[in-house]
DRENPALUM-501350 format. One line per field, with one value per residue: residue in one letter; x negated, y negated, z negated of N, C-alpha, C in turn. Coordinates in Angstrom, 1 decimal. Atoms other than C-alpha are relative to their C-alpha. Layout:
% residues N
residu = (A,...)
nc1 = (X,...)
nc2 = (Y,...)
nc3 = (Z,...)
cac1 = (X,...)
cac2 = (Y,...)
cac3 = (Z,...)
cc1 = (X,...)
cc2 = (Y,...)
cc3 = (Z,...)
% end
This chain:
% residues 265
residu = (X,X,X,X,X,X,X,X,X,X,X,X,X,X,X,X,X,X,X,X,X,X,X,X,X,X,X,X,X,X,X,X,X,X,X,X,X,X,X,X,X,X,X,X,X,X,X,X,X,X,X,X,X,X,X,X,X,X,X,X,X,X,X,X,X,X,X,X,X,X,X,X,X,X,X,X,X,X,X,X,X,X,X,X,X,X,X,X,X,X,X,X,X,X,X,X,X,X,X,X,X,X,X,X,X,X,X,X,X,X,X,X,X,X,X,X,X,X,X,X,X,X,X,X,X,X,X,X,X,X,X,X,X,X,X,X,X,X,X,X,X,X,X,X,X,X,X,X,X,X,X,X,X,X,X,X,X,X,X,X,X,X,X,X,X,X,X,X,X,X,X,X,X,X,X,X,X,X,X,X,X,X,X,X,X,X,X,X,X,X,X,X,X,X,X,X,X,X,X,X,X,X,X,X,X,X,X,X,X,X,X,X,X,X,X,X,X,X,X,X,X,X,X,X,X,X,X,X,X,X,X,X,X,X,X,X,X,X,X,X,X,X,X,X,X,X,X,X,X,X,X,X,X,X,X,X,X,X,X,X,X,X,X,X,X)
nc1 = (0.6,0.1,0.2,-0.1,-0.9,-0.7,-0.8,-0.5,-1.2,-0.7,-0.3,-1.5,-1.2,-0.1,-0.4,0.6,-0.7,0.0,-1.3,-0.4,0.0,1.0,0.5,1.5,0.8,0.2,1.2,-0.5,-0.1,-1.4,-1.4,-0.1,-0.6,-1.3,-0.1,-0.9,1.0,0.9,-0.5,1.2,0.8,0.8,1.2,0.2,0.1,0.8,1.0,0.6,0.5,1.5,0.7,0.5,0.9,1.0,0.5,0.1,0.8,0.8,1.0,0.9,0.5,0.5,1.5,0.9,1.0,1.5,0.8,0.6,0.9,0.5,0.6,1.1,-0.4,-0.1,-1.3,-0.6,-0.5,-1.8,-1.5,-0.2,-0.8,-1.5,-0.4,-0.1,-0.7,-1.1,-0.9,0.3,0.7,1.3,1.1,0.8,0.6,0.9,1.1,-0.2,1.1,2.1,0.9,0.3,1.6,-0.3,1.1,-1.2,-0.6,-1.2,-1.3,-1.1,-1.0,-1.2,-0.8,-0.7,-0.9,-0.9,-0.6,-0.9,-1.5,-0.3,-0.8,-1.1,-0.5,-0.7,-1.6,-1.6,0.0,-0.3,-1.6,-1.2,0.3,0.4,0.9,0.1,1.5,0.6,0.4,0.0,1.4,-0.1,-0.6,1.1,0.8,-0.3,-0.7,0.2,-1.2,-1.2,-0.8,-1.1,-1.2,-1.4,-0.5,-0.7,-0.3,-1.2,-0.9,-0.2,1.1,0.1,0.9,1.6,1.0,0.4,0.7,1.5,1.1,0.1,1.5,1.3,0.9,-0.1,1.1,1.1,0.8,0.0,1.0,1.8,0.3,0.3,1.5,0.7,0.3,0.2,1.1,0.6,0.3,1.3,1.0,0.4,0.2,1.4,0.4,-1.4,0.0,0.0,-1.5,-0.7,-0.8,0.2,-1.3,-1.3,-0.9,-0.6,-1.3,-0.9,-0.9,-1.0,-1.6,-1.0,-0.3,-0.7,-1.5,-0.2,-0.3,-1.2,-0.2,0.7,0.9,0.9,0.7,0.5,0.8,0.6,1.2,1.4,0.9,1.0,0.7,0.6,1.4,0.7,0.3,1.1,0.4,1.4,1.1,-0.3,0.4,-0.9,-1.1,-0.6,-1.1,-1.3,-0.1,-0.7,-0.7,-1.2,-0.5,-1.1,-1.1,-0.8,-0.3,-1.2,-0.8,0.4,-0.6,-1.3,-0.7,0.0,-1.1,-1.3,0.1,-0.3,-1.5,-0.6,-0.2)
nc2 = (-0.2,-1.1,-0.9,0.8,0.0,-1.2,1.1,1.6,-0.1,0.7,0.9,-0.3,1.0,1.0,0.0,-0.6,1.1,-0.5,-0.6,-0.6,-1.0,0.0,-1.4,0.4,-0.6,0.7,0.9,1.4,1.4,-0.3,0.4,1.6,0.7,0.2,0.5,1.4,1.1,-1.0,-0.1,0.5,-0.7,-1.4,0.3,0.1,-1.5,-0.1,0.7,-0.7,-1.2,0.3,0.3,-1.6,-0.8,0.3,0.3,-0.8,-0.9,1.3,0.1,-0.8,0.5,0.1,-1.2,-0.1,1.0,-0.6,-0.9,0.5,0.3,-1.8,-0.6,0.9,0.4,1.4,0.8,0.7,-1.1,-0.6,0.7,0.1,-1.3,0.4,1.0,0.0,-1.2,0.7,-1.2,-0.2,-1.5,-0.2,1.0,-0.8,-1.3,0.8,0.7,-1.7,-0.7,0.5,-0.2,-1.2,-0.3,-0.1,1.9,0.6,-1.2,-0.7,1.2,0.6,-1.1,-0.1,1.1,0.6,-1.0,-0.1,1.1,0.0,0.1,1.3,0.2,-0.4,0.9,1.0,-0.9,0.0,1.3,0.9,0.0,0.2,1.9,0.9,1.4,1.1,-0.2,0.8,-0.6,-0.9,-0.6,-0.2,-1.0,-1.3,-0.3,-0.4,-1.0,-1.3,-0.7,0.6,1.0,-0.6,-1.0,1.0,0.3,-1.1,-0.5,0.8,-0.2,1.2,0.2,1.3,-0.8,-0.6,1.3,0.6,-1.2,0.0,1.4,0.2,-0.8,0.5,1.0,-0.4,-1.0,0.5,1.0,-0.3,-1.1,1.1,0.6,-0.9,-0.6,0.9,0.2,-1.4,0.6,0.9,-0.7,-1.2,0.2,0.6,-1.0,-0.5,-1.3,-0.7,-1.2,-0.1,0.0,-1.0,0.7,-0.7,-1.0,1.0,-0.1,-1.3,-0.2,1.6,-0.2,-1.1,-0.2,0.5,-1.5,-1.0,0.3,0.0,-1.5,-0.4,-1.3,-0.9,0.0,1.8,-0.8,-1.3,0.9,0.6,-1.0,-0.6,0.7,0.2,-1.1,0.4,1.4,-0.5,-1.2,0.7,1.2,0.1,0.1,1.0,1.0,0.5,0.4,-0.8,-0.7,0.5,0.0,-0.9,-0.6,0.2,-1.1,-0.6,0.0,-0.9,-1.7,-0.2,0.1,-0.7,-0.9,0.5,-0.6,-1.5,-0.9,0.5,-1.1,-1.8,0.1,0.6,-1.5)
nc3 = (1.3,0.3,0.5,1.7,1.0,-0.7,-0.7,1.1,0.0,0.0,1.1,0.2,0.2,-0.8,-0.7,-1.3,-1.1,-0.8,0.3,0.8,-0.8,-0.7,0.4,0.4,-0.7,-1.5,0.0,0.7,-1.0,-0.7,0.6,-0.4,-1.3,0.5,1.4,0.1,0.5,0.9,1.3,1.1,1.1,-0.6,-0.4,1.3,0.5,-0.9,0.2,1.4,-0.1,-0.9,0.9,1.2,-0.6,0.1,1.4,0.2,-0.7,-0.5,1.2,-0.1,-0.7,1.2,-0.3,-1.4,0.1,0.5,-0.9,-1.5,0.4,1.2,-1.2,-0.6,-1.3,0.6,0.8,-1.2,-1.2,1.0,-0.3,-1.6,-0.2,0.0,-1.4,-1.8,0.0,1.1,0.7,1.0,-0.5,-0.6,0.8,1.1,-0.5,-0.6,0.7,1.1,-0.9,0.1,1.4,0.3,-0.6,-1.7,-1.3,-0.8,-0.8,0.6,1.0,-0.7,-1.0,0.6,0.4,-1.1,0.3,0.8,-0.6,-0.9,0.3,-0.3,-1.2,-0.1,0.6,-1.0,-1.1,0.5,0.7,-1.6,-0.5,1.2,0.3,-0.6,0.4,-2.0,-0.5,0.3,1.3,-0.6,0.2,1.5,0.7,0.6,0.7,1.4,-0.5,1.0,0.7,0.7,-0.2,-1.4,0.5,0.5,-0.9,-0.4,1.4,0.4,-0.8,-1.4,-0.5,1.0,1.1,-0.8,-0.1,0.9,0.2,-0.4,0.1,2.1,0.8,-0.7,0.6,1.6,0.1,-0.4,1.3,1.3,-0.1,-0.7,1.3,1.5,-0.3,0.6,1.5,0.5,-1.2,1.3,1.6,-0.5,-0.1,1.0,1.3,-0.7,-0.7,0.3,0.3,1.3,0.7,-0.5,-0.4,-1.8,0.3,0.3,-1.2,-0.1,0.7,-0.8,-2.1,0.4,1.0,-0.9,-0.5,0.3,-0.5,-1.4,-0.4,0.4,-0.6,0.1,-0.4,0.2,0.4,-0.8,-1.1,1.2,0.8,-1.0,-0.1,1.1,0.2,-1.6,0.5,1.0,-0.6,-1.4,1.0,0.2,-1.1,-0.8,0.5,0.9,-1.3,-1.3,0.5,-0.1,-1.5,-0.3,0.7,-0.6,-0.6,0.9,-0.9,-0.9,0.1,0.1,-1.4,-0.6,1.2,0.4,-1.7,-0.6,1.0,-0.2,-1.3,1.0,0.2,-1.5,-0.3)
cac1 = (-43.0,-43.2,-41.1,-40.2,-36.5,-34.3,-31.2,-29.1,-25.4,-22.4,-21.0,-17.6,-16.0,-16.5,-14.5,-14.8,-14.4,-13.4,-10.0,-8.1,-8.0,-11.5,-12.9,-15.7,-17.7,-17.8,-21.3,-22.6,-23.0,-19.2,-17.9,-19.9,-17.7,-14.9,-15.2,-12.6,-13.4,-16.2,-15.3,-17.6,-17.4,-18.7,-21.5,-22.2,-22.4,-24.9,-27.1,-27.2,-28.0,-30.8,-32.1,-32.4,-34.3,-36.8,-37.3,-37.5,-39.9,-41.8,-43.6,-45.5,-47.4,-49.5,-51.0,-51.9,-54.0,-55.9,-56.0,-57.4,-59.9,-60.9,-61.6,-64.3,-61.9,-62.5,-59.7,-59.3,-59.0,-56.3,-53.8,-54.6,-53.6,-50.2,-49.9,-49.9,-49.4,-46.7,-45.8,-47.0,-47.2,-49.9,-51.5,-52.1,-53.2,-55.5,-57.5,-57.0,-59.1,-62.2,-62.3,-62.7,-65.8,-63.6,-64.9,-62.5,-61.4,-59.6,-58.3,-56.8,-55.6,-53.6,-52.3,-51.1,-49.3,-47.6,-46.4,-44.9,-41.5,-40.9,-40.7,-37.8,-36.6,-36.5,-34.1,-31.7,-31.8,-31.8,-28.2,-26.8,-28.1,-28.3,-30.5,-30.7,-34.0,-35.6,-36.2,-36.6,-40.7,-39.9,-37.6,-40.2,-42.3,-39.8,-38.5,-39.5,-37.7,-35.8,-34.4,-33.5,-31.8,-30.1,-29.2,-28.0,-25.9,-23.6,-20.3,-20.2,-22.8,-22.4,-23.3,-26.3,-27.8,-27.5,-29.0,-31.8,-32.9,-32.4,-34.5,-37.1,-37.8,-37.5,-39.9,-42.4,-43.0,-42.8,-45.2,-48.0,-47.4,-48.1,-50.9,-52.7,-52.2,-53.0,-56.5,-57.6,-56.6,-58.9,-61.6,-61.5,-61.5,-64.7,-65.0,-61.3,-62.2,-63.2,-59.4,-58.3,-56.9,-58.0,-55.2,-52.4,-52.1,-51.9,-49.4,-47.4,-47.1,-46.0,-43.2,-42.1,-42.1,-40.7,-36.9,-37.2,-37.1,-34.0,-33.5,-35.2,-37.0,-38.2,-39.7,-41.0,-42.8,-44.1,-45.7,-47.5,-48.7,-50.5,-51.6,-53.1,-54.5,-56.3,-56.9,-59.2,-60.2,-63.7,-64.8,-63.1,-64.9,-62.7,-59.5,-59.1,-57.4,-54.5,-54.2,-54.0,-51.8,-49.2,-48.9,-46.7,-43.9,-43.5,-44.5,-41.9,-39.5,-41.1,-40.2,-36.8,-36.1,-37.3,-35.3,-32.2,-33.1,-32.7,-29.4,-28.3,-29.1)
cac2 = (0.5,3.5,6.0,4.3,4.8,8.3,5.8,3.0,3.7,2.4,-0.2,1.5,-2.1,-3.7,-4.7,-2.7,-5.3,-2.2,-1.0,1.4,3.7,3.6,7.6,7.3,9.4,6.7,5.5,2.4,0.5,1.6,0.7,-2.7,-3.5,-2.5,-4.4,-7.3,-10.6,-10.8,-10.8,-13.2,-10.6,-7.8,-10.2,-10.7,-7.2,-6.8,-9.2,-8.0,-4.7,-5.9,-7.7,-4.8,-3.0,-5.4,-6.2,-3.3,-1.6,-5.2,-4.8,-1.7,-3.7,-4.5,-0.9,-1.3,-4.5,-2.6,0.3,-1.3,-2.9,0.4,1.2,-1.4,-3.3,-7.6,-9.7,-11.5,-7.9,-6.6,-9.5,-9.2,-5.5,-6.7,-9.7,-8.1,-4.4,-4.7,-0.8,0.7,4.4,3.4,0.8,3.5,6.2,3.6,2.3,6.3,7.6,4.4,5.1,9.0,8.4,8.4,6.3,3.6,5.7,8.1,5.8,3.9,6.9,8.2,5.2,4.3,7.7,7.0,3.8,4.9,5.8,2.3,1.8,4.5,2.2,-0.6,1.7,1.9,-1.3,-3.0,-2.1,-2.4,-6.2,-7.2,-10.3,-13.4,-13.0,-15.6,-14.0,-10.6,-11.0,-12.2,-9.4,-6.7,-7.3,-6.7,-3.5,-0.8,1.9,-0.4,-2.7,-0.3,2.3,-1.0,-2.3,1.1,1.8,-1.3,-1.1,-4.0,-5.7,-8.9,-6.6,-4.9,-8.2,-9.6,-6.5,-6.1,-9.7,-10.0,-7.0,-7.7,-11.0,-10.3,-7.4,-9.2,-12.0,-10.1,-7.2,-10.2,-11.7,-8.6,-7.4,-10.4,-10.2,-6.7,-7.8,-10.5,-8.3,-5.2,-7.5,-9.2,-5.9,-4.8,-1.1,0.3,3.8,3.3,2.6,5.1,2.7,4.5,7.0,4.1,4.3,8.3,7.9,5.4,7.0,10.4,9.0,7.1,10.4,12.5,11.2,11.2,15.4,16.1,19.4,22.6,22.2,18.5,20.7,23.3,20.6,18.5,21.8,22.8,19.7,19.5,23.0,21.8,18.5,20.1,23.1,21.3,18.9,20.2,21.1,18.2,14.8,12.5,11.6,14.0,16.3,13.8,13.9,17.6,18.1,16.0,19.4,20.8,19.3,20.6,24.1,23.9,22.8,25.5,28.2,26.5,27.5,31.0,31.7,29.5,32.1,35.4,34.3,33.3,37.0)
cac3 = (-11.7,-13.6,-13.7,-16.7,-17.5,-16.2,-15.9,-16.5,-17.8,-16.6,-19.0,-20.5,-21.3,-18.3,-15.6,-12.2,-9.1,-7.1,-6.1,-7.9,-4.9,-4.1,-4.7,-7.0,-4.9,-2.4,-1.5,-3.4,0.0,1.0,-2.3,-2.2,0.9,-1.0,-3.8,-5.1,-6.5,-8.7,-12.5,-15.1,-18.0,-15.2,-14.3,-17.9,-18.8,-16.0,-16.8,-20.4,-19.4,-16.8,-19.4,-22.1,-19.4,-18.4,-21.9,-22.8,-20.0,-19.3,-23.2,-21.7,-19.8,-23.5,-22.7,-19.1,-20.3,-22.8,-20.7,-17.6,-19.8,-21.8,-18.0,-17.5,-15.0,-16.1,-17.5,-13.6,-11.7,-14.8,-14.2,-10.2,-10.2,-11.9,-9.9,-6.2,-7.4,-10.2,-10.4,-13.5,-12.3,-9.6,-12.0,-14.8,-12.1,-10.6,-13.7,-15.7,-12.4,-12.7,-16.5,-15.9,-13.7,-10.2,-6.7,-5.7,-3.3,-4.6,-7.6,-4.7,-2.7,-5.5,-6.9,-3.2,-3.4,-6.0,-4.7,-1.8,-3.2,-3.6,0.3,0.4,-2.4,-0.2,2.6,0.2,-1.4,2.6,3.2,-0.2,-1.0,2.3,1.3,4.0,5.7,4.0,0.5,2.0,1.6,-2.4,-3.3,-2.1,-4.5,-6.9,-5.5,-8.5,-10.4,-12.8,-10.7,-7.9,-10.3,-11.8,-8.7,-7.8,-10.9,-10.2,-8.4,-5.7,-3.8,-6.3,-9.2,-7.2,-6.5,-9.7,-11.3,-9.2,-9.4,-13.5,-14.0,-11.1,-12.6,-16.3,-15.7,-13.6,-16.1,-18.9,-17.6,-16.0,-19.7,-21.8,-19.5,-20.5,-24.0,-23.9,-21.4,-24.4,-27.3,-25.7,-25.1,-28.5,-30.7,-28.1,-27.9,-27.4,-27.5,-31.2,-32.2,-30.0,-27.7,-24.2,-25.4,-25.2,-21.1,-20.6,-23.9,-22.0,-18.4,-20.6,-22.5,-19.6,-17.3,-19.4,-19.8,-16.0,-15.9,-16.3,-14.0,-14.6,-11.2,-12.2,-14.7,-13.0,-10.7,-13.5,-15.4,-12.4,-11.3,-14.7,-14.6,-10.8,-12.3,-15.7,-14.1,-10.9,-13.9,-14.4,-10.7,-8.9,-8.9,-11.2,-9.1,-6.4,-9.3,-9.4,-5.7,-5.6,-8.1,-5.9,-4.2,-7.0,-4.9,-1.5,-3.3,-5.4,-2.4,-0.8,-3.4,-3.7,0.5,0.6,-2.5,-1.0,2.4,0.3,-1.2,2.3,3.1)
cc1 = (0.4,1.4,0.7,1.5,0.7,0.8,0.9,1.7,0.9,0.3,1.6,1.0,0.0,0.7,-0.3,0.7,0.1,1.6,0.7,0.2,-1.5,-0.5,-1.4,-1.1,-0.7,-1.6,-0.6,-0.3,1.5,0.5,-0.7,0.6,0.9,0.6,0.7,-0.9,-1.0,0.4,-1.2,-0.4,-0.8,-1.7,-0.8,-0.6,-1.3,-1.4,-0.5,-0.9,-1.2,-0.9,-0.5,-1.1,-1.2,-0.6,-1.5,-1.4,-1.7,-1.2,-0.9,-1.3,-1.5,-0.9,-0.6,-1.6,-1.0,-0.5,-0.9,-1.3,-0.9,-0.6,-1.5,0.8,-0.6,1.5,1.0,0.6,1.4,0.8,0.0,0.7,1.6,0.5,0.7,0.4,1.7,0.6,-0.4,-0.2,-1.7,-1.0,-0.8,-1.0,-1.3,-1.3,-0.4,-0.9,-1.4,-0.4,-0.9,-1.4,0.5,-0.4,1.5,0.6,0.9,0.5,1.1,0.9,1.3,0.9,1.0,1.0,1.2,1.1,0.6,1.6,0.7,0.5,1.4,1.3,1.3,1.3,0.8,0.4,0.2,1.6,1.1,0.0,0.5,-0.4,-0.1,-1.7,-1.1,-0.4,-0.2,-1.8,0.2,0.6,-0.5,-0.6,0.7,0.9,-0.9,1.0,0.9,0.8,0.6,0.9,0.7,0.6,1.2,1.5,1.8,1.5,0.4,-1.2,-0.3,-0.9,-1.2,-0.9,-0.5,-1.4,-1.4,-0.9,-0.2,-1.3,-0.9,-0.8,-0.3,-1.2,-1.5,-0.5,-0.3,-1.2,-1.6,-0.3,-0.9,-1.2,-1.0,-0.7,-0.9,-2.2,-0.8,0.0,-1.0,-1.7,-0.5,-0.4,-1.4,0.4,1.8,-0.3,-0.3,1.2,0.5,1.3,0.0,0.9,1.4,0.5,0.5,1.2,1.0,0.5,0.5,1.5,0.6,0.6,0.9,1.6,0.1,0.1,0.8,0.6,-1.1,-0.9,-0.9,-1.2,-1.0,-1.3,-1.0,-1.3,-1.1,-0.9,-1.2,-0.8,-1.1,-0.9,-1.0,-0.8,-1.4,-0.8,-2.1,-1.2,0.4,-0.7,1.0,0.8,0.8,1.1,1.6,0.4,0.2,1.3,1.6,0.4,0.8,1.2,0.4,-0.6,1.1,1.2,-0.1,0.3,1.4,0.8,-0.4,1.3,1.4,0.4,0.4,1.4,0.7,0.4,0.9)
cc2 = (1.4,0.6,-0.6,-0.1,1.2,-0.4,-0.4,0.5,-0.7,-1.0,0.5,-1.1,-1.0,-0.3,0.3,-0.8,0.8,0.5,1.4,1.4,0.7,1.1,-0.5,0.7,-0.7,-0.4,-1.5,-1.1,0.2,-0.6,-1.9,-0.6,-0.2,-1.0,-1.7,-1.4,0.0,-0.5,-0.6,0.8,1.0,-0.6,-0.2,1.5,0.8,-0.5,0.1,1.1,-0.1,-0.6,0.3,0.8,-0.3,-0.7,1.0,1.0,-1.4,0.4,1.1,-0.3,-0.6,1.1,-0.2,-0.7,0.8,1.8,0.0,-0.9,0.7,0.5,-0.8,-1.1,-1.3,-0.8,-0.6,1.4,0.4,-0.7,0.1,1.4,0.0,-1.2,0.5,1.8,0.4,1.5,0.4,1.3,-0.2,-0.8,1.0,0.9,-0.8,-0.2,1.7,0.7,-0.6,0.5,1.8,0.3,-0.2,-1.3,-0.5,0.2,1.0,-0.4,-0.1,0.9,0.1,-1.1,-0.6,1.1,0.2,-1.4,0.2,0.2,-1.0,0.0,1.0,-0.8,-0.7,0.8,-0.5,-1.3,-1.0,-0.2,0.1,-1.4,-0.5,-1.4,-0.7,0.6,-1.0,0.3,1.6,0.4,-0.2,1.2,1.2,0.3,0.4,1.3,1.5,0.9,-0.4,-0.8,0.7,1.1,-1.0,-0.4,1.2,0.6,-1.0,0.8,-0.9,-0.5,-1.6,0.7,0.2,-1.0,-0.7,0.5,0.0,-1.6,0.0,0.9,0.1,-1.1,-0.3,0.7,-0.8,-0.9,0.5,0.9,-0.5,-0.6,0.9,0.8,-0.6,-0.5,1.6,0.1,-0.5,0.6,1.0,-1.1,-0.8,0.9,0.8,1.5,0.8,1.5,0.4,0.2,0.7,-0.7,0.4,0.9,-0.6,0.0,1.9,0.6,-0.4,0.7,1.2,-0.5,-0.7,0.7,0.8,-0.2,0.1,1.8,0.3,1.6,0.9,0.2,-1.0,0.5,-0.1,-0.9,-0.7,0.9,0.4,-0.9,-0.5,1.2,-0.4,-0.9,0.4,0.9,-0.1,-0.8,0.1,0.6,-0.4,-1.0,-0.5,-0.9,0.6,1.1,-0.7,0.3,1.3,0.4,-0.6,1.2,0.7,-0.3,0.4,1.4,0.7,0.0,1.6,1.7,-0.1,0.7,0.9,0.3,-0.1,1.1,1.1,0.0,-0.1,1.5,1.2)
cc3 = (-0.4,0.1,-1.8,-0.6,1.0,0.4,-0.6,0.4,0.4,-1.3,0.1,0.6,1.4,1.9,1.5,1.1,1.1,0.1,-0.4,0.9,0.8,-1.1,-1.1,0.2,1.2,-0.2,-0.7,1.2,0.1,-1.2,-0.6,1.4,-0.5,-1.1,0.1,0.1,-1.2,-1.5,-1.2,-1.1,0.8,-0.1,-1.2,-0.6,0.8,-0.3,-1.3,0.0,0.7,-1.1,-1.2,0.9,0.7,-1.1,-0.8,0.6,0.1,-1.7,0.3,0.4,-0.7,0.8,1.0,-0.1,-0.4,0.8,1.2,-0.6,-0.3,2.0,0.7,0.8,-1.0,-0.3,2.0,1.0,-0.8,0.8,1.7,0.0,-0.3,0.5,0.8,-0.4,-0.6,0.7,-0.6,0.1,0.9,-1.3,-0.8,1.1,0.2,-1.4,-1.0,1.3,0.1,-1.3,0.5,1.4,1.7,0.9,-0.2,0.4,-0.4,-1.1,1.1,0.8,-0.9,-0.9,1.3,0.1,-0.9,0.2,1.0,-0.1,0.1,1.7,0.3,-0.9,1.1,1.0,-0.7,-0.2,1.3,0.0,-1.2,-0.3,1.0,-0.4,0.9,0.1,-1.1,-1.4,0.0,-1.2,-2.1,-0.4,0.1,-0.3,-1.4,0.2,-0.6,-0.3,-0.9,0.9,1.4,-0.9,-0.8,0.3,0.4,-0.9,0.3,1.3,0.7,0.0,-1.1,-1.3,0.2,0.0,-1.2,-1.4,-0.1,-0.1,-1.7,-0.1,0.8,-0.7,-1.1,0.3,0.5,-0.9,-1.0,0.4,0.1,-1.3,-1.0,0.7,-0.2,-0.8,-0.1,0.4,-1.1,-1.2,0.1,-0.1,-1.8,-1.1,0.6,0.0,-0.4,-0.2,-1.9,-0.9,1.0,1.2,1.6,0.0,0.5,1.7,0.0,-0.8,0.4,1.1,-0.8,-0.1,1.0,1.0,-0.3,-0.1,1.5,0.4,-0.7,-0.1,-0.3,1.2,0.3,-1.1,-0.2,0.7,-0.9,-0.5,0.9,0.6,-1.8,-0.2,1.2,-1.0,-1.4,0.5,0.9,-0.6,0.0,1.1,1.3,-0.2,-0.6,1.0,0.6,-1.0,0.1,1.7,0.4,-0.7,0.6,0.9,-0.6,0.6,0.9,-0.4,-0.7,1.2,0.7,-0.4,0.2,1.8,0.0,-0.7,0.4,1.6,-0.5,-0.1,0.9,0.7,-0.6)
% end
């Protein structure tokens, strides 16, 4: 899913099931090995916090509806896209490239683009959970940005687990719920562009973006991929701009190593 929160705080008051000698630099698979027995208020504290964050992120899921409608999509394709897709970055790219006139094709390119992060997800997320085999294929549909930076966040593999399943499955109901509502309220007020409701995904993927650039060359990357995508805007077909504009990253990178060569010199 989107992109949708920069990241999830420790919890001051709550008991750390790790020992008192363990660096806190340690890796969070290394210090889920290390970790004691597990503690009811930690898992409490956890599960609060998971549950503020798919609360919280899960109600966006309102705009997607009426944005994926505002796009032409039907009520049965909406909820299918958050069904079987269920990340909220590709979802918007995807239905924000049919409204703007784009083929299939390049919707789905860059929406699949933007979903690949997830599989590096999963990596991490493999050797920190380890999960039995047998729930393996469930849990990688719930392997987004909230529930792997809240998985990630904890400090033992009991935490991590608990974590990522709370706000996997919080979010997923709550996002398949409110895309729904959002699906039937679009189609019931008929022409969304009138209420200015075709505005409500592109407002949506901003503000969920923007807490996520933190660094000056998260930026830097950001500004130029919008100078790239506006810029190509009016003699690209509708799509391919998003698609180039993922080039703002390895030129940043690319910037970022001459310059790190110079200093070297």
């Amino acid at each position: 899913m989107s992109e949708r929160i920069s990241s999830i705080p420790h919890t001051e008051d709550t008991p750390v099931d790790v020992p008192a000698d363990t660096p806190p630099d340690v890796p969070a698979e290394a210090r889920a090995d290390a970790a004691g027995p597990p503690s009811p208020g930690g898992d409490r504290a956890v599960v609060r916090d998971a549950l503020g964050v798919g609360v919280a992120v899960g109600l966006s899921g309102f705009a997607f509806g009426v944005t994926s409608a505002a796009a032409g999509l039907g009520l049965a394709q909406t909820c299918a896209l958050s069904l079987l897709v269920f990340t909220g970055a590709s979802q918007f790219a995807l239905v924000g490239a049919l409204a703007a006139g784009g083929s299939p094709l390049t919707a789905a390119a860059g929406a699949f683009f933007l979903g690949v992060r997830n599989a590096f997800y999963g990596l991490r997320l493999s050797t920190l959970l380890r999960l039995p085999r047998a729930v393996r294929p469930v849990a990688a549909q719930l392997v987004i940005d909230e529930s792997s930076l809240v998985a990630l966040a904890q400090r033992d593999r009991r935490s991590a687990r608990i974590g990522f399943t709370v706000t996997g499955v919080t979010l997923y109901l709550l996002w398949n719920l409110t895309t729904l509502f959002g699906a039937l309220g679009a189609a019931a007020i008929g022409d969304t562009g009138a209420w200015g409701l075709d505005a409500a995904g592109p407002a949506v993927f901003l503000a969920l973006l923007a807490p996520m650039l933190r660094t000056a060359e998260e930026r830097v990357t950001a500004g130029l991929a919008v100078l790239l995508g506006l810029g190509l805007l009016p003699v690209l077909p509708a799509g391919v701009p998003v698609l180039v504009a993922a080039l703002a990253a390895p030129l940043v990178l690319l910037a970022r190593g001459r310059r790190a060569g110079e200093e070297a010199r």
